[in-house]
VEXDO-114511 format. One record per residue: z, x, y of N, C-alpha, C, CB in turn. Coordinates in steps of 0.02 Angstrom, whole numbers, padded with zeros to 5 digits, always signed. Last residue first. Glycine has a CB too. Example, Ala and Ser with C-alpha at 12.3 -4.5 7.8 and 13.67 -1.06 7.14 Angstrom:
2
+00354+00642-00112+00357+00684-00053+00394+00645+00002+00286+00704-00030 +00390+00660-00284+00390+00615-00225+00390+00660-00165+00452+00565-00224 
# end
This chain:
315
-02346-01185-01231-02337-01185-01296-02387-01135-01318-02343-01253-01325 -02235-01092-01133-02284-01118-01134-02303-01105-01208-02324-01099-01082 -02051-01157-01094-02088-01121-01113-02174-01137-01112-02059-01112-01168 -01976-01209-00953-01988-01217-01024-02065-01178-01043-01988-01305-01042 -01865-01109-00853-01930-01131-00840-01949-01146-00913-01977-01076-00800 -01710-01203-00764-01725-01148-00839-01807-01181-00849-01655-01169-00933 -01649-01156-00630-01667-01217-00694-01723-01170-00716-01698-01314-00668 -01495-01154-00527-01553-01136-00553-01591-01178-00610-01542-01076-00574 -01424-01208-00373-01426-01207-00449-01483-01179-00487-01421-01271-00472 -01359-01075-00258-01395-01133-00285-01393-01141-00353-01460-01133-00268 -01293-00977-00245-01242-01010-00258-01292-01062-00298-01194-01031-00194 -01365-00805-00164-01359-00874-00155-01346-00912-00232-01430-00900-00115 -01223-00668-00196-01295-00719-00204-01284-00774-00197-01332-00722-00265 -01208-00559-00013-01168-00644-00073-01243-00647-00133-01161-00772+00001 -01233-00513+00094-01204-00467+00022-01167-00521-00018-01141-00394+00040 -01292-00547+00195-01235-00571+00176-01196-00549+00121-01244-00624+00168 -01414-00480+00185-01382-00484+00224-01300-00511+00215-01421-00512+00256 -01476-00458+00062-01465-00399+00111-01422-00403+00177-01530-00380+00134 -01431-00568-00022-01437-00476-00051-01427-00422+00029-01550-00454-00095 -01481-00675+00044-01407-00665+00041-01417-00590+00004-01357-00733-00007 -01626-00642+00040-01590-00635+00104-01517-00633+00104-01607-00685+00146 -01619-00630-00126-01671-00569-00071-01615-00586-00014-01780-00596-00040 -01593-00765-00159-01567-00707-00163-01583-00648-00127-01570-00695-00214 -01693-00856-00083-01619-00838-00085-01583-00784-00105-01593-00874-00116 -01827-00782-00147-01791-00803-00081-01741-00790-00056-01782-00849-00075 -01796-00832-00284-01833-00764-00258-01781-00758-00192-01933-00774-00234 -01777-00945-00383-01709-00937-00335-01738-00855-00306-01610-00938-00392 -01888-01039-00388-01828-01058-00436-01779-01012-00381-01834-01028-00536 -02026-01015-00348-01985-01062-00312-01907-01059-00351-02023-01142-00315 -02076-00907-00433-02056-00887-00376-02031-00941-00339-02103-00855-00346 -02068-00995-00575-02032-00944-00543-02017-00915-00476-02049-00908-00565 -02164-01085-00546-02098-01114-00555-02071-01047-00548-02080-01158-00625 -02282-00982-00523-02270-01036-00483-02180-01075-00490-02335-01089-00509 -02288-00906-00662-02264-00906-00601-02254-00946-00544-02282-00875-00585 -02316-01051-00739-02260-01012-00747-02224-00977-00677-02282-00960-00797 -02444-01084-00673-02421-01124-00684-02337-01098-00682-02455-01149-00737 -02504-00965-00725-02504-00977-00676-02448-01029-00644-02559-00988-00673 -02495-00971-00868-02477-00934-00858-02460-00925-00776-02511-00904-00892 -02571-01090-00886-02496-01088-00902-02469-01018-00867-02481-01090-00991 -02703-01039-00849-02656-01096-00810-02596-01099-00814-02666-01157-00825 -02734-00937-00949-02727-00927-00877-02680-00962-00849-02782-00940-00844 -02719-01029-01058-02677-00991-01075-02658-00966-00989-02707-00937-01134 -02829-01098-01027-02772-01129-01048-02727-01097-01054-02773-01157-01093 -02941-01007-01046-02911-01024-00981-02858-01053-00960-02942-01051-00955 -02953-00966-01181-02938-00915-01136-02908-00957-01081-03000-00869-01114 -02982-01075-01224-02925-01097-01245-02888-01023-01195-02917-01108-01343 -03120-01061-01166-03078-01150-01142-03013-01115-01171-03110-01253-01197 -03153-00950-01226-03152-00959-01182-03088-00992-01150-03200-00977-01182 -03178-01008-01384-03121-00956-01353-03097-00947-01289-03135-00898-01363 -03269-01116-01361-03212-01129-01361-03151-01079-01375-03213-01173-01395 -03356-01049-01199-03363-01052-01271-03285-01075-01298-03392-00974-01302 -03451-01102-01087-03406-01099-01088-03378-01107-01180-03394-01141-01034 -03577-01094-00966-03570-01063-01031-03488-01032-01062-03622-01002-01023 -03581-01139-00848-03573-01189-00895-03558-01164-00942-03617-01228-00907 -03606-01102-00726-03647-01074-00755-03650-01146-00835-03617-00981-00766 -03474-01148-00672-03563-01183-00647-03592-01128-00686-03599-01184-00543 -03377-01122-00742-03397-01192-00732-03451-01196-00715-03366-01226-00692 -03381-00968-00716-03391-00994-00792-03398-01073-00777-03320-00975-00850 -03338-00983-00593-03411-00958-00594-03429-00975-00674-03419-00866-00570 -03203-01023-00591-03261-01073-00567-03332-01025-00586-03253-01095-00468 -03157-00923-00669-03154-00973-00702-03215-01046-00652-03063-00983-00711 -03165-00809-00582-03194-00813-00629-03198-00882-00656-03174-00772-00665 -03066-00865-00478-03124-00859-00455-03191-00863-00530-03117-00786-00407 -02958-00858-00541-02970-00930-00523-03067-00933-00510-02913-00952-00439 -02954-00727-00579-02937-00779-00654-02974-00838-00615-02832-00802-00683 -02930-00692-00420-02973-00669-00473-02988-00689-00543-02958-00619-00478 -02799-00751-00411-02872-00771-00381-02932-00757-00411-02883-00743-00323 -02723-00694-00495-02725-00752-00502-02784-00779-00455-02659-00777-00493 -02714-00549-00452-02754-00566-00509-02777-00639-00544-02723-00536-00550 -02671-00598-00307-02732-00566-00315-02763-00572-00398-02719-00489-00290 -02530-00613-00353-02588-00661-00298-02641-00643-00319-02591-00650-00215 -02497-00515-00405-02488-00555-00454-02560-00603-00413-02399-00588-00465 -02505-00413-00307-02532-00407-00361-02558-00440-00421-02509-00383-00372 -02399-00481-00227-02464-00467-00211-02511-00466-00260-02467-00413-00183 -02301-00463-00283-02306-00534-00296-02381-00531-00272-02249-00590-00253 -02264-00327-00310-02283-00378-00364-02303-00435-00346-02236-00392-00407 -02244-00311-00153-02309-00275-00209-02307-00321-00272-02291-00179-00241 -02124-00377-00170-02186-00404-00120-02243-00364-00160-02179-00379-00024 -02043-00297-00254-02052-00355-00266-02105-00378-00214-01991-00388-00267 -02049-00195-00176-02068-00181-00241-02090-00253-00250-02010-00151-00292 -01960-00221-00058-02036-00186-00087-02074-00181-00123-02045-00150-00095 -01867-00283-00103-01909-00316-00063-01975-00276-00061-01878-00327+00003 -01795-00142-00171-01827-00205-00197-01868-00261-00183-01795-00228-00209 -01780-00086-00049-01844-00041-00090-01840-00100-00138-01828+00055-00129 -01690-00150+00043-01773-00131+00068-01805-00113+00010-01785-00063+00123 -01588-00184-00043-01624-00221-00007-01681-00209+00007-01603-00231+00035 -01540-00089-00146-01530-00160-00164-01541-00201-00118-01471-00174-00185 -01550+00031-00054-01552+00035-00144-01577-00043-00165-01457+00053-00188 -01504+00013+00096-01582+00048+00074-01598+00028-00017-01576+00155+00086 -01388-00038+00071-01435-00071+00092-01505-00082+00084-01430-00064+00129 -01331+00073+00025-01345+00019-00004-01382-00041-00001-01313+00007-00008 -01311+00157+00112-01362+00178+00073-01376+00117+00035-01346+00240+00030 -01277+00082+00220-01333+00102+00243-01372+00115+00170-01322+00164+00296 -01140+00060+00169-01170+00019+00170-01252+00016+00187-01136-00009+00199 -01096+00217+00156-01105+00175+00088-01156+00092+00097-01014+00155+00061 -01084+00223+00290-01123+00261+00250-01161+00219+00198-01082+00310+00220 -00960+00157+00319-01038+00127+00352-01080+00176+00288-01064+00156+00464 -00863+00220+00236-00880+00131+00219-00955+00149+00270-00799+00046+00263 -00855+00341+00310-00903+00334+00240-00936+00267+00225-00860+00349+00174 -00809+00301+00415-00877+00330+00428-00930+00312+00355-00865+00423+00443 -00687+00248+00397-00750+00180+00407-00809+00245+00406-00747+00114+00508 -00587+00296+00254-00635+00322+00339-00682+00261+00344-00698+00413+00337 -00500+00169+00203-00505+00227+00177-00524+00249+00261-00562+00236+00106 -00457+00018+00192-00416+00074+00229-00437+00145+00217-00342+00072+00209 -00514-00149+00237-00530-00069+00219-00467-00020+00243-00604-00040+00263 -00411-00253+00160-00447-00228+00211-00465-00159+00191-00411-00231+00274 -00303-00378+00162-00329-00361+00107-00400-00340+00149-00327-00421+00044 -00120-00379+00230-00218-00405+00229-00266-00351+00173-00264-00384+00336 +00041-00428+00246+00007-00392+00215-00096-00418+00226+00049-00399+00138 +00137-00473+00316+00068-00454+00372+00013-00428+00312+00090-00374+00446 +00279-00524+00278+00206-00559+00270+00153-00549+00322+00215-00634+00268 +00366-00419+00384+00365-00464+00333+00285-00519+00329+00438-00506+00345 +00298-00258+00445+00333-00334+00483+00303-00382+00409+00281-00368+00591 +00406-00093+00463+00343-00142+00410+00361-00225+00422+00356-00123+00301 +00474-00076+00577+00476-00078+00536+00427-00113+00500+00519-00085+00533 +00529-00070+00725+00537-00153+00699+00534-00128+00622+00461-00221+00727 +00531+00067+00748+00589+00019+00787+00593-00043+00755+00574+00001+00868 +00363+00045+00765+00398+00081+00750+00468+00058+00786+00370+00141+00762 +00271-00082+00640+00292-00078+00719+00358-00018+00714+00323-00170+00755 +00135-00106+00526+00216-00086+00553+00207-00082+00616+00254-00014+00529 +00050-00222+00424+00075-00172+00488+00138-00187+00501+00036-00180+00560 -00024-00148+00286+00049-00187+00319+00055-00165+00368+00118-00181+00289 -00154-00167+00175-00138-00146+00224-00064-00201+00260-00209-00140+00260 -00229-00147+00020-00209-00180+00050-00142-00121+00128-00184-00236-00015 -00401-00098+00035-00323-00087-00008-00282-00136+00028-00280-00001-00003 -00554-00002-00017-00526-00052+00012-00447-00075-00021-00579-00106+00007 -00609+00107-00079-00614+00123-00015-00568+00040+00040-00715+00140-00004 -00673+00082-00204-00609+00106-00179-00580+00128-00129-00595+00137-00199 -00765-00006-00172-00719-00050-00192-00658-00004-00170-00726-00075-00272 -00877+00072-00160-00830+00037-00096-00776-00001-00106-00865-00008-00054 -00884+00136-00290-00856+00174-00231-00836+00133-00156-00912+00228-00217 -00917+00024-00352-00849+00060-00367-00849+00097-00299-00846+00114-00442 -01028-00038-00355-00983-00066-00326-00931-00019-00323-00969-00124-00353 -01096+00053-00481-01133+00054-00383-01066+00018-00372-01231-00007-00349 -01044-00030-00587-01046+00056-00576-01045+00063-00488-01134+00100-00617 -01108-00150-00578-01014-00122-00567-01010-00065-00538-00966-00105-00638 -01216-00116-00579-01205-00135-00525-01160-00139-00521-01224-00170-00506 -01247-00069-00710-01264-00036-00645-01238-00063-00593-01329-00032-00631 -01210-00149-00799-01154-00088-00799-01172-00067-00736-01157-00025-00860 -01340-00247-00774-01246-00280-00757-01196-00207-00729-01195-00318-00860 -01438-00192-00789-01417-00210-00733-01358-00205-00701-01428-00255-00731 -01423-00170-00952-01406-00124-00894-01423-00148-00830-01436-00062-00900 -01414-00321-00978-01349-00266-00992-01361-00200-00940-01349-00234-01085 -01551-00319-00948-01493-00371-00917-01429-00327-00902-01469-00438-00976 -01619-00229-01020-01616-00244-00957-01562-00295-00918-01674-00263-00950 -01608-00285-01133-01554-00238-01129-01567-00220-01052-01560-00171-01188 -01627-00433-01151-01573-00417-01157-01548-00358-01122-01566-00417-01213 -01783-00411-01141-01763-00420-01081-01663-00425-01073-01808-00491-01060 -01784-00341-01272-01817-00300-01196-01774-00330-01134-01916-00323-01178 -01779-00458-01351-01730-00398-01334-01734-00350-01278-01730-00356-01384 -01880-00539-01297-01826-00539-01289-01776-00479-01299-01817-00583-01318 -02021-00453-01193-01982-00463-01274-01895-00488-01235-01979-00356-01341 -02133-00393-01134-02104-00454-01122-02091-00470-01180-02138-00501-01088 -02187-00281-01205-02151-00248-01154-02104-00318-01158-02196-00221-01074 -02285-00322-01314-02239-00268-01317-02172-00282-01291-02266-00214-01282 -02356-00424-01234-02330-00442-01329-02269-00389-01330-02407-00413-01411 -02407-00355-01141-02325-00406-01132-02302-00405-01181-02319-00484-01114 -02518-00303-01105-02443-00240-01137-02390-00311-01151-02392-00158-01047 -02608-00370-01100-02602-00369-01196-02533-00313-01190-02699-00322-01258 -02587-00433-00981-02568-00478-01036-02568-00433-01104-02621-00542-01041 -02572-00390-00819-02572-00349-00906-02533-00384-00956-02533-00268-00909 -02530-00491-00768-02586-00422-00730-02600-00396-00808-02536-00338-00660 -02453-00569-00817-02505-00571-00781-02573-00552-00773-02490-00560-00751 -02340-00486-00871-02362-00547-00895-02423-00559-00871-02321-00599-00882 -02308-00388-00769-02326-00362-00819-02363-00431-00892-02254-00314-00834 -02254-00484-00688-02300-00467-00658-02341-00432-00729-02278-00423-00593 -02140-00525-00746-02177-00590-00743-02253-00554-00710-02131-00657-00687 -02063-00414-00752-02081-00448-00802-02153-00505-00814-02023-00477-00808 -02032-00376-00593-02067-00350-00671-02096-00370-00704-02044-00336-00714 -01969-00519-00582-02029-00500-00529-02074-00462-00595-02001-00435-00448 -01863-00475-00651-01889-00550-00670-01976-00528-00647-01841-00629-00610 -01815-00356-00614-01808-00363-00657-01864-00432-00699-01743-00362-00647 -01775-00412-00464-01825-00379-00469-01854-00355-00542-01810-00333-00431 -01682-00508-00511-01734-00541-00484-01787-00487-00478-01716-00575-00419 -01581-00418-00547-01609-00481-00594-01688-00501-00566-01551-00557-00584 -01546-00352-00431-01580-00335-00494-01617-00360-00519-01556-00330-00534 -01490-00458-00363-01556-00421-00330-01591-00383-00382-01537-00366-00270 -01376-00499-00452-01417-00529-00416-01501-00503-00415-01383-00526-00354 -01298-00361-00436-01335-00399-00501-01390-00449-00484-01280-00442-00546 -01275-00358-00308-01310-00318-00325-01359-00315-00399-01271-00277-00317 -01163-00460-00296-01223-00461-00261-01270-00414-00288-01213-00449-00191 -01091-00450-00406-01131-00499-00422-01185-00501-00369-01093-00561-00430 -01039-00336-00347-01061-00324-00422-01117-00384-00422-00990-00333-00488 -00966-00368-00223-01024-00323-00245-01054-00310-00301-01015-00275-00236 -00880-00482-00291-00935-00472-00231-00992-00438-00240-00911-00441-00178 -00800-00389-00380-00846-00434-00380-00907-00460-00338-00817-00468-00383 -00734-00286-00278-00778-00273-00348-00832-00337-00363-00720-00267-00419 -00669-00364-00191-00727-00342-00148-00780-00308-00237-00690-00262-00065 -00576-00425-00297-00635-00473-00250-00677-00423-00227-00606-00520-00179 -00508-00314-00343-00549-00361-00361-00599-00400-00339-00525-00387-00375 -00425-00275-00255-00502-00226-00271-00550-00272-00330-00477-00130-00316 -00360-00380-00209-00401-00342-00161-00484-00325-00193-00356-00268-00144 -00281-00362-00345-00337-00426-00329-00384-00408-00257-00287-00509-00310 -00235-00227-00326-00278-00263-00390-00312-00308-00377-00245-00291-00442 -00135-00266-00226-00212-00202-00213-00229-00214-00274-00203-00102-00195 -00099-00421-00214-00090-00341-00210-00140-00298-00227-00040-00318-00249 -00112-00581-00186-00135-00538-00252-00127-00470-00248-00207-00546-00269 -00092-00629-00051-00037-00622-00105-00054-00589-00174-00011-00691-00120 -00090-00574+00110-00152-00566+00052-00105-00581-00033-00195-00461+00058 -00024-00689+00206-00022-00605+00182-00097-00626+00128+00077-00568+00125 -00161-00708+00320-00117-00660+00292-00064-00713+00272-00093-00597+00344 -00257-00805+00324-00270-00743+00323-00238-00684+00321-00293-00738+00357 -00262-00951+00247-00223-00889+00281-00227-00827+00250-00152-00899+00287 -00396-01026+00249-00344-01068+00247-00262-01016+00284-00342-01095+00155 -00464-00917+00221-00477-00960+00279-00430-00989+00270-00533-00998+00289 -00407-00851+00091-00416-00824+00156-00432-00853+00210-00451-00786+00156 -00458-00963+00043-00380-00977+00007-00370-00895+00091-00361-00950-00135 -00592-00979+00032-00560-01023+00060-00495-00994+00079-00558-01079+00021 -00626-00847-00048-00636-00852+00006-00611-00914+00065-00691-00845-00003 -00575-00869-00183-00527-00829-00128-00554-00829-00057-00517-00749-00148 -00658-00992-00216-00618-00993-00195-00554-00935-00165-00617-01026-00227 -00800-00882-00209-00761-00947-00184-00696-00973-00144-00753-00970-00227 -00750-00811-00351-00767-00795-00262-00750-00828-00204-00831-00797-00245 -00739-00894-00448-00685-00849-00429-00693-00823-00353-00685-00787-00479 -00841-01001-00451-00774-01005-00481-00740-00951-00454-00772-01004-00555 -00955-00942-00378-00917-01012-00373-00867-01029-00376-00927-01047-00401 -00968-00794-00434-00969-00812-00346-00928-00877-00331-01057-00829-00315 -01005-00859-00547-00939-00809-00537-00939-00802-00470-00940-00733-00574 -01121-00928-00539-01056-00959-00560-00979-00911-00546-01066-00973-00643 -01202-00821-00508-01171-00859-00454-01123-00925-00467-01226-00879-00414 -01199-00742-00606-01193-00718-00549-01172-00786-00506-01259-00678-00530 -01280-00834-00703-01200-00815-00735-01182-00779-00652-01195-00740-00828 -01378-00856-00663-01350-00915-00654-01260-00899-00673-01395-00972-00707 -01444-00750-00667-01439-00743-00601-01378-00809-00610-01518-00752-00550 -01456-00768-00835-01412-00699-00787-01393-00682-00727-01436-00650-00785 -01529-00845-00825-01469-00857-00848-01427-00816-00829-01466-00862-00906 -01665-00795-00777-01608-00841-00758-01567-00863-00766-01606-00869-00750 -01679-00696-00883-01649-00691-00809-01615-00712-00759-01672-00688-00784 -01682-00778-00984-01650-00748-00981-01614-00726-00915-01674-00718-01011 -01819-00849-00934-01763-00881-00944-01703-00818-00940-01769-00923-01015 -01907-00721-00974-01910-00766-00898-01834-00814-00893-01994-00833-00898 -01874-00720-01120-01866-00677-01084-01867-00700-00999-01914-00632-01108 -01817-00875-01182-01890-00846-01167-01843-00780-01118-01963-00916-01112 -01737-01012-01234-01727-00933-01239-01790-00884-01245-01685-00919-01302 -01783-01137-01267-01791-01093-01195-01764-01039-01196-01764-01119-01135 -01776-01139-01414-01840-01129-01359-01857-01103-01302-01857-01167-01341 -01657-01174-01416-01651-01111-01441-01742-01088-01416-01623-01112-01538 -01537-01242-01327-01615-01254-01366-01616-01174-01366-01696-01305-01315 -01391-01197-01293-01422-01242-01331-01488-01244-01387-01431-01275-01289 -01429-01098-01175-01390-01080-01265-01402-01151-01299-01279-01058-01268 -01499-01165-01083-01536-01098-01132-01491-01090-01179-01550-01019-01097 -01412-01284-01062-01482-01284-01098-01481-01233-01138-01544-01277-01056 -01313-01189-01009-01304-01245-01063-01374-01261-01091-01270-01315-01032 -01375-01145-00902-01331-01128-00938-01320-01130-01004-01299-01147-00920 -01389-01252-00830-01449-01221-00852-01405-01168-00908-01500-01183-00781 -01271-01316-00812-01321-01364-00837-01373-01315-00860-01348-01420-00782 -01223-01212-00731-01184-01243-00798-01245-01271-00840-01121-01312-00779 -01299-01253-00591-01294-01191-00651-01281-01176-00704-01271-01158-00647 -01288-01383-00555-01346-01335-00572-01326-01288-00637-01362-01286-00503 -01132-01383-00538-01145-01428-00601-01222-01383-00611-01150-01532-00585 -01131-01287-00448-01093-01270-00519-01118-01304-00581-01018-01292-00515 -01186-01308-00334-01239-01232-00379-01178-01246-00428-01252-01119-00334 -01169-01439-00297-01196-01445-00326-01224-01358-00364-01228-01492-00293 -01007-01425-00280-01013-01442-00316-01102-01460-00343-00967-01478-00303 -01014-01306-00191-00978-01310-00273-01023-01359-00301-00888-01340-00281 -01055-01357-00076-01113-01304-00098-01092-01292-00180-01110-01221-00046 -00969-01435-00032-01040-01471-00061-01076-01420-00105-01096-01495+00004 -00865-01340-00020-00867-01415-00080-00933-01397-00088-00854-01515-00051 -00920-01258+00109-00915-01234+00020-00907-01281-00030-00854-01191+00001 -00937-01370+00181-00983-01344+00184-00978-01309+00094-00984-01300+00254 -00782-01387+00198-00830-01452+00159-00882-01421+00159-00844-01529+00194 -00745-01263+00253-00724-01304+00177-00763-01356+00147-00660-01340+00182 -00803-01266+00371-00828-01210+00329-00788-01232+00245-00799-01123+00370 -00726-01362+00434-00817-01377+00415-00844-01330+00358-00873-01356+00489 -00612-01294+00424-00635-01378+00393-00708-01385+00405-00594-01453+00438 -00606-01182+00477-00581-01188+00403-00622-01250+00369-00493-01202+00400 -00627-01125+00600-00679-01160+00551-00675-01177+00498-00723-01136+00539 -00500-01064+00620-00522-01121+00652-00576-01155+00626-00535-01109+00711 -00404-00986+00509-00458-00997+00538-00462-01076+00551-00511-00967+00498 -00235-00956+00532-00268-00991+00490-00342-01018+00534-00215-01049+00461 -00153-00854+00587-00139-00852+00503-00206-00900+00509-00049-00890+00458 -00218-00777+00723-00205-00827+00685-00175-00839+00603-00257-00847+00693 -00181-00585+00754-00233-00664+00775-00180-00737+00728-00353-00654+00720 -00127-00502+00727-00174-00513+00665-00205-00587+00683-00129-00511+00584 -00071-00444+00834-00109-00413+00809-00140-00436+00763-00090-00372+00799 +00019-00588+00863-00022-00543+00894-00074-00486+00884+00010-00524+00917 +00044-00635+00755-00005-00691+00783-00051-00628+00844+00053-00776+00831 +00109-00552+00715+00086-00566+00662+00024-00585+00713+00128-00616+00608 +00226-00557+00811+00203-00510+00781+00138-00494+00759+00231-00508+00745 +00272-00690+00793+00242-00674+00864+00204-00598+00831+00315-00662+00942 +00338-00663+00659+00285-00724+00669+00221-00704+00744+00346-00808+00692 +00424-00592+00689+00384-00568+00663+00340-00604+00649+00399-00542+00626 +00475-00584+00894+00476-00614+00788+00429-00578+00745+00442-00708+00767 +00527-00455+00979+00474-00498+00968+00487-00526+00873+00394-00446+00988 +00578-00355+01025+00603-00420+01046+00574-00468+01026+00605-00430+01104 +00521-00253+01016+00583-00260+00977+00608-00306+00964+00625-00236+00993 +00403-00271+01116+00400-00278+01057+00456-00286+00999+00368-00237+01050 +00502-00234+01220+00445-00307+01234+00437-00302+01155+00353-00299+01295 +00499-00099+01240+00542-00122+01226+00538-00210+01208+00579-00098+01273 +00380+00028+01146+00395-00025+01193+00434-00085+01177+00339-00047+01215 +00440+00176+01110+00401+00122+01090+00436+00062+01157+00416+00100+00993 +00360+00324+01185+00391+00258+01192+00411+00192+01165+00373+00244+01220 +00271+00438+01105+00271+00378+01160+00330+00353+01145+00212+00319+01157 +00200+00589+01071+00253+00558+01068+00240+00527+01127+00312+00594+01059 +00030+00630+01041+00080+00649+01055+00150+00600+01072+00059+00684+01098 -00101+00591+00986-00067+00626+00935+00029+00631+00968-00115+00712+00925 -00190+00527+01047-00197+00591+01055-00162+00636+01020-00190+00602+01107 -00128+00392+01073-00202+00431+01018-00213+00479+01012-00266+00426+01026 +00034+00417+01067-00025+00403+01101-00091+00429+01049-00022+00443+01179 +00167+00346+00937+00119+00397+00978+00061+00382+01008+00099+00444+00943 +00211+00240+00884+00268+00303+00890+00228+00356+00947+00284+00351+00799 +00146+00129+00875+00160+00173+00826+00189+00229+00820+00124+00183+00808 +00136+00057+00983+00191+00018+00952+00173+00072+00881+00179-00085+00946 +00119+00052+01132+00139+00121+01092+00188+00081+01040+00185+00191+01146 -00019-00031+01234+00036-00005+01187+00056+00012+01170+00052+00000+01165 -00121-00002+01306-00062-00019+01349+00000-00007+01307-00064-00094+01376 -00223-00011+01184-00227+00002+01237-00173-00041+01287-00293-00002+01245 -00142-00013+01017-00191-00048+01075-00177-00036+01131-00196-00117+01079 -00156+00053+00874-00149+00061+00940-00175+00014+00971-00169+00114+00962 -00046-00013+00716-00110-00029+00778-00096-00007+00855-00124-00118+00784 -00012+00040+00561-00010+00052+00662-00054+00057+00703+00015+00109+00692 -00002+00000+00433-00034-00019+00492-00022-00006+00550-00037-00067+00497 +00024+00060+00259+00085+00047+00310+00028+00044+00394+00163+00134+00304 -00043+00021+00111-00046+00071+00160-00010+00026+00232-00133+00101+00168 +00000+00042-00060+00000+00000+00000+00000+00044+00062+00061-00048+00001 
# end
């Protein structure tokens, strides 16, 4: 637990000026509750947006939980929709059920009061672990999916290979270890914090659940992360979707020039049937949850919560 002495300009409520050298403590503060304390340096116990920003999270529970559950539940169910494309989404759908159920709600239970933090530097390093794990799983998944669905496309005879369920298992699994892994170093960089007042002493229920390591590194870490699990996946992923555009014009384009010629053989017809579905596929994919995740990835470092739905297979 790390002990809080806040300088603030006029104040000397940590024993010393910024500069390092012996102050005063000020006599106004001795005098003060530890409630007044609290309210003063730590603002409010209880956010003002609590109640819009509470019914805003309901609504958003209750429909990305029942969504998600529901898709959930399908893919272990039918044993059909267990398609590699599915997978993913089961994997983005397991991310933001854990955002729902456990995220969530510490995020209320901090709007509601913002101090003390009652879970101790375990639950601290918990939440910001999670967070980051499921945001970064997230952005995986989806670039992971992008992959997949592009190598489906563009290059139908590597898929038999490459687009395998187990393939897409162990990609999952290593997403997952990767993005714990990546979370760790900011995780340890966050603790729980008590401010003291010198003369008053560590002030009862101030505890906050905050960075306490160097902010230089915390920015660091967020720059590089930014760069790992925002810009170069939005990269990647726009080149795929390009790629994907383009070979799907090119399938569309051929397929009208085989209509007016006419010479259409029944390998052909069952060639194009296969195109459509295949088209067809991506299309439900890049509407299912691209988007969302991408902008909560880079900016909000959440994944979006929505529900997902599980794309049925092509026969």
């Amino acid at each position: 637990m790390e002990l809080l002495g806040l300088v603030v300009p006029g104040d000397s409520i940590n024993g010393s000026t910024p500069e390092g050298k012996p102050s005063s403590v000020d006599p106004e503060l001795l005098n003060m509750t530890a409630e007044e304390l609290r309210t003063r340096y730590l603002g409010p116990r209880r956010s003002g947006f609590f109640v819009p920003v509470c019914t805003t999270y309901l609504l958003i529970f209750a429909v990305g939980a029942v969504g998600n559950i529901i898709t959930c539940v399908v893919i272990i169910r039918h044993r059909f929709m267990r398609t590699p494309t599915n997978y993913y989404l089961f994997s983005l759908a397991v991310s933001d059920l854990l955002v729902l159920l456990l995220g969530m709600p510490l995020e209320l239970y901090e709007m509601w009061s913002n101090y003390p933090f009652l879970l101790g530097a375990g639950g601290c390093r918990f939440k910001t672990l999670l967070f980051e794990a499921v945001c970064f799983a997230s952005v995986l998944n989806v670039t992971a999916l992008s992959v997949e669905r592009y190598i489906a496309v563009v290059h139908p005879l590597k898929a038999k290979y490459m687009v395998t369920k187990k393939h897409a298992q162990k990609v999952i699994v290593t997403v997952w270890l990767f993005s714990v892994v990546c979370s760790i170093p900011n995780t340890s960089l966050h603790g729980i914090q008590t401010l003291y007042v010198p003369g008053w002493g560590p002030v009862p229920d101030s505890d906050t659940c905050t960075l306490v390591k160097s902010p230089v590194v915390y920015n660091l870490l967020i720059q590089l992360t930014t760069i790992l699990f925002f810009f170069i996946p939005m990269a990647v992923i726009s080149v795929l979707y390009l790629l994907i555009g383009l070979q799907l014009r090119k399938e569309k384009l051929l397929e009208a020039l085989e209509a007016k010629t006419g010479s259409r053989s029944d390998y052909w017809s069952a060639h194009l049937q296969q195109k459509k579905a295949r088209r067809r596929q991506v299309t439900n994919m890049l509407s299912a949850h691209i988007p969302a995740s991408m902008s909560a990835g880079g900016y909000a470092r959440l994944p979006d919560p929505g529900p997902l739905y599980p794309i049925p297979p092509d026969n």
